[in-house]
N, C-alpha and C positions, 0 to 999 in steps of 0.2 A: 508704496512702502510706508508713508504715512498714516495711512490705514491701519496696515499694520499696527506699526507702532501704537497705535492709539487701543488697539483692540486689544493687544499685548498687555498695556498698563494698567487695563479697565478689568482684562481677566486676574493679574495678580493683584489688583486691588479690591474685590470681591472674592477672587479666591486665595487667600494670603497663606505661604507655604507655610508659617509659623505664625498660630493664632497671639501670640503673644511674646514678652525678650523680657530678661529679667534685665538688673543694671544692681551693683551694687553701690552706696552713696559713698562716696569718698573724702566727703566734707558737711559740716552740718549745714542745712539749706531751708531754705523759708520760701513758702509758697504759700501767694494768697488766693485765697478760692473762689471769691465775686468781686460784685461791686459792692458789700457791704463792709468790705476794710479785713473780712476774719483773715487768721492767716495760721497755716501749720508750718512746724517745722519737722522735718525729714532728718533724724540723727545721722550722724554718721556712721557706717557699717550698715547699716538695716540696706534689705533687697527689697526693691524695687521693681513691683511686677508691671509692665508696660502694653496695654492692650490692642494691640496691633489689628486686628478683627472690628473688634470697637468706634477706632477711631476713623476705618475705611469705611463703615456705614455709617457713620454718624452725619445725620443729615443736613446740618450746619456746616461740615465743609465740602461734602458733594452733592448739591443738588442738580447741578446741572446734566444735560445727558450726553455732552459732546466735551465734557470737562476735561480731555485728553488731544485737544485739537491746539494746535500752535497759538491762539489768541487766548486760549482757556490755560495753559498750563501757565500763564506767570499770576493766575489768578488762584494757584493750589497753595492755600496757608502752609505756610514751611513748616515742617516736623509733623505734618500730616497721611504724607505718602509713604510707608516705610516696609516696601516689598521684601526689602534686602537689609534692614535697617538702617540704622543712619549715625553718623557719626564716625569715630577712630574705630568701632567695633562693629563697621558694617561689613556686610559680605564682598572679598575682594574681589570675588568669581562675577559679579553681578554684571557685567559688557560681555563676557562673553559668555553667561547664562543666556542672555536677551538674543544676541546674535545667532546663540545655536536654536532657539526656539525659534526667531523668525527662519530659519532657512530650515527647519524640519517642516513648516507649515508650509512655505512656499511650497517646496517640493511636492508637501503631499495634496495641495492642492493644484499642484499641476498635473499631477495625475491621478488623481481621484475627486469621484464628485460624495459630499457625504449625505445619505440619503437616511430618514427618518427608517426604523424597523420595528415589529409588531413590537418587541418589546422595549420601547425607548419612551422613557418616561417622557411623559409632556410638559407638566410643572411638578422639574427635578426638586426631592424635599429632601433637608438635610437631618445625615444620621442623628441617631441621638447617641450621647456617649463622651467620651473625651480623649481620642484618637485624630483628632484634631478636624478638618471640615472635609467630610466625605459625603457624596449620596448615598443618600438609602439605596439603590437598586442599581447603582454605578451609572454609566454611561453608555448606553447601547446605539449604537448606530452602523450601517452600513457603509462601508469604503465601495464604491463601483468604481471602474476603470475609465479613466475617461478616451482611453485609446486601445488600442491592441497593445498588448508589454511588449517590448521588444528585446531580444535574449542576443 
């Protein structure tokens, strides 16, 4: 199940259900932008688009390839990970999101094995557009049985 787990948080961290979260400002705020001192401030009222897509690939806080393993996750920069978002305005559903994903997978890999089919892209390329991250050609694969179904 840690397996799991790991391969759960790798897939919604590459595949993020909402490429981005707005936030509105609620106070005026000051943000400095390097190490050369600049610094913006953020009015209050103005929205605030949040790049959620962005910041899962951005190769400065994931490079590693096992980054989702019990010695690896206290090494994830906080306010990096944000499947569900984060904060008071994050998703309440998100435990039992996770739990009903791992026990559809389970399942269905207990009784099915998933096999590649003629028409199953090899290096899946993403659409173009702004319907947020889909494949060009979807996801094609065969489900076999790994036993006889039993009725």
């Amino acid at each position: 199940m840690k397996y799991m787990d790991m391969v759960a948080s790798e897939s919604l961290r590459k595949w993020s259900s909402a490429p981005f979260v707005d936030r509105l400002c609620t106070r005026d705020y000051v943000l400095a932008t390097g190490d050369d001192g600049a610094e913006v401030t953020i009015d209050k009222g103005t929205v605030v688009f949040i790049p959620i897509s962005g910041i899962h690939h951005d190769p400065r806080y994931y490079s590693d390839l096992e980054r989702f393993g019990e010695s690896a996750r206290d090494n994830i920069t906080p306010g990096t990970y944000l499947p569900f978002g984060i904060g008071p305005r994050n998703c309440i559903g998100s435990r039992f999101a996770l739990m009903e994903l791992k026990a559809i997978v389970y399942h269905l890999l207990l009784e099915f094995s998933f096999e590649r089919c003629p028409e199953t892209q090899v290096l899946p390329q993403l659409a173009k557009g702004f319907m947020g991250l889909r494949l060009e050609k979807g996801i094609q694969i065969e489900f076999r049985p790994r036993r006889p179904l039993s009725r």
